[in-house]
N, C-alpha and C positions, 0 to 999 in steps of 0.2 A: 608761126615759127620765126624764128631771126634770121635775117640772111644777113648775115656779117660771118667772115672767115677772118674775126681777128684774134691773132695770139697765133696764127701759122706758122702761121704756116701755114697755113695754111699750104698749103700743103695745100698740102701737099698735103698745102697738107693736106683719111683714114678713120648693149644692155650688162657691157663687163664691166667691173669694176676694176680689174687687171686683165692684160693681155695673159690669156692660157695658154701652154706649151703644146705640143702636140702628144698624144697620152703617146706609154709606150706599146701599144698595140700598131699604132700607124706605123706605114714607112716611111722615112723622112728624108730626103737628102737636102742639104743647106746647097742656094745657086747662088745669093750674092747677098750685101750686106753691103749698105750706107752709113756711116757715121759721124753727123755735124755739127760744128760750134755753131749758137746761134748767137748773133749779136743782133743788136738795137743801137743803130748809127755804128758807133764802133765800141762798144761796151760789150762784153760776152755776158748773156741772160742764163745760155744752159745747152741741153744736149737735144737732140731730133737723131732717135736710129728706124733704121727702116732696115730689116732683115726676111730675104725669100726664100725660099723651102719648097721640093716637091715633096706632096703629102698625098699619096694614093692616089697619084693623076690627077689633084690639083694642085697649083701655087699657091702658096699660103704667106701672107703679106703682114708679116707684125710688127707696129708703127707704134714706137712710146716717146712721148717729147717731156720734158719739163723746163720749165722758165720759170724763173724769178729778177725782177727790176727793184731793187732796190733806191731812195732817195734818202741820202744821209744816212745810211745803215739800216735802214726802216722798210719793212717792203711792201712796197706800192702796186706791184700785181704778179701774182701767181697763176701760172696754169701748168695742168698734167693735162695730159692725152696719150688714151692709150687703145690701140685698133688695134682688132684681128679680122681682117678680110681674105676670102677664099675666091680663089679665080679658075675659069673654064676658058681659053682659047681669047681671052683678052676681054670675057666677061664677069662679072660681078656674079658669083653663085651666093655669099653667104658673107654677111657682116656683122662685126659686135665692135662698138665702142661707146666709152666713158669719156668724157670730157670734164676737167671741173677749173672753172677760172672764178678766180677770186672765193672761191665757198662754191659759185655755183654750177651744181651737176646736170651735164644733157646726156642721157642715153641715148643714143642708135640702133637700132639692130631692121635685119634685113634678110630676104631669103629668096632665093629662085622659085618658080613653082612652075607647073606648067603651064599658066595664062599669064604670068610676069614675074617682076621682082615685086615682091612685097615688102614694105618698107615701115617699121613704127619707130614714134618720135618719141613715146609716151602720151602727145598731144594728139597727134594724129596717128593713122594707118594710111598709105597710099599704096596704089601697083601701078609701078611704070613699065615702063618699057621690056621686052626680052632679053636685050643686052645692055646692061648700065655700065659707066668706068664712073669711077670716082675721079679724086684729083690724083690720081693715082703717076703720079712724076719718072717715078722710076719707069713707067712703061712709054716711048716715045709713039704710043701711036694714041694716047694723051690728043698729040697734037694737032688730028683731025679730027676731033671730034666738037660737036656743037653744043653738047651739053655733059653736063659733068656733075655729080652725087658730091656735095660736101658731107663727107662722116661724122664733121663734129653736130652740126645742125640741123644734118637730113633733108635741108634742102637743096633738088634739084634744080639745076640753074641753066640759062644760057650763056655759052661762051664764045669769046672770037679771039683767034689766035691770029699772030702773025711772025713772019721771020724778021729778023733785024738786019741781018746779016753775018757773018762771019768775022773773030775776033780772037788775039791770044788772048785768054784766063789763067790767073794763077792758080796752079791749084798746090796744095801742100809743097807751097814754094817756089814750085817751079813751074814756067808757063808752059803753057799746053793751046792747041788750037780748040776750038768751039765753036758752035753754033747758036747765035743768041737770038731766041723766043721769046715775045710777048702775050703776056695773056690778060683777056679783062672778061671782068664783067660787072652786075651793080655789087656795087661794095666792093671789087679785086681788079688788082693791079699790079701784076705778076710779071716776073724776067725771068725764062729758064735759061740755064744753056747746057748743052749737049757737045760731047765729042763728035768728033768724025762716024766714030763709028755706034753714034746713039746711046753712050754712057751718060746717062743724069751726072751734072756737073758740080752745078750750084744754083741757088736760087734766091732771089731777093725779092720782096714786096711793100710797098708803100705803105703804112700805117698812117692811125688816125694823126693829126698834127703834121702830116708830112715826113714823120721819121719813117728812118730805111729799118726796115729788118731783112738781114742777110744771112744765108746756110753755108757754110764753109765747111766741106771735107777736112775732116781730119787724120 
């Protein structure tokens, strides 16, 4: 499997080919919605929305990005990503995503059972753990945890988080206080930062060559 989380997003960055809606037999109520420019150094690439929803007593988590870098009018790399993940109590019950960079497609998908998460790559099947999180950003308890489900690549990884300290951030212009987190691990190299009150901010990460890719609220 590959462990690179490049084109996050990583994400932050989350076996579909599109994110599905919730049919209308479910009951749905919308809790919060993210929506950000992603730029590359300071170029805007594209969009990362991340939209939560109670759905029959779970959170349902639908994460669609696209980027494109163009060089001279010419495009030098595309990616789509598109997740649907379902959550129990700040655990991973049920995951489905597509990724596809440059032409090439990785599916995910995933499922609770009751001796773990089950997990296929297409390459592989694994069962981890009882409780998995993903990179999942929007939830600040993210940031104790030691290890962390990438959706694009399926693999599980270890993680070390640390605080930065406290900082004002701009956000849609106007600064705001925050809380600035770092996250690594092999291949990631991650800045969150959070409100006061544990609102996901914004997010930057290191890319190959040393350029920044940044998430800005819009």
């Amino acid at each position: 499997m590959k462990k690179s989380l490049t084109g996050l997003a990583l994400i932050a960055l989350l076996g579909l080919s599109s994110v599905q809606a919730a049919t209308a037999t479910e009951s749905t109520h919308s809790v919060a919605r993210w929506d950000f420019d992603v730029f590359l150094d300071e170029k805007r690439i594209g969009k990362h929305l991340f939209s939560l929803s109670e759905v029959d007593g779970e959170t349902q988590v639908l994460s669609e990005a696209s980027f494109q870098y163009n060089i001279f009018f010419i495009p030098a790399y595309r990616y789509e990503h598109n997740a649907d993940e379902r959550w129990t109590d700040s655990c991973l019950v049920a995951l489905e995503a597509s990724t596809n960079t440059n032409g090439t497609r990785l599916l995910v998908s995933g499922e609770q059972t009751a001796d773990g998460f089950h997990l296929d790559t297409g390459d592989d099947a694994l069962k981890l753990s009882d409780c998995v999180m993903t990179f999942a950003y929007w939830n600040p308890k993210l940031l104790d945890q030691t290890q962390l489900l990438n959706p694009q690549t399926g693999d599980y990884v270890d993680v070390q988080v640390e605080k930065i300290g406290d900082e004002i951030l701009v956000v849609r212009g106007q600064p705001v206080e925050a809380k600035r987190f770092k996250l690594t691990a092999v291949g990631v190299d991650l800045t969150l930062w959070y409100s006061p009150d544990d609102e996901w901010l914004a997010l930057s990460s290191v890319a190959k060559g040393g350029r920044v890719i940044r998430y800005e609220l819009s």
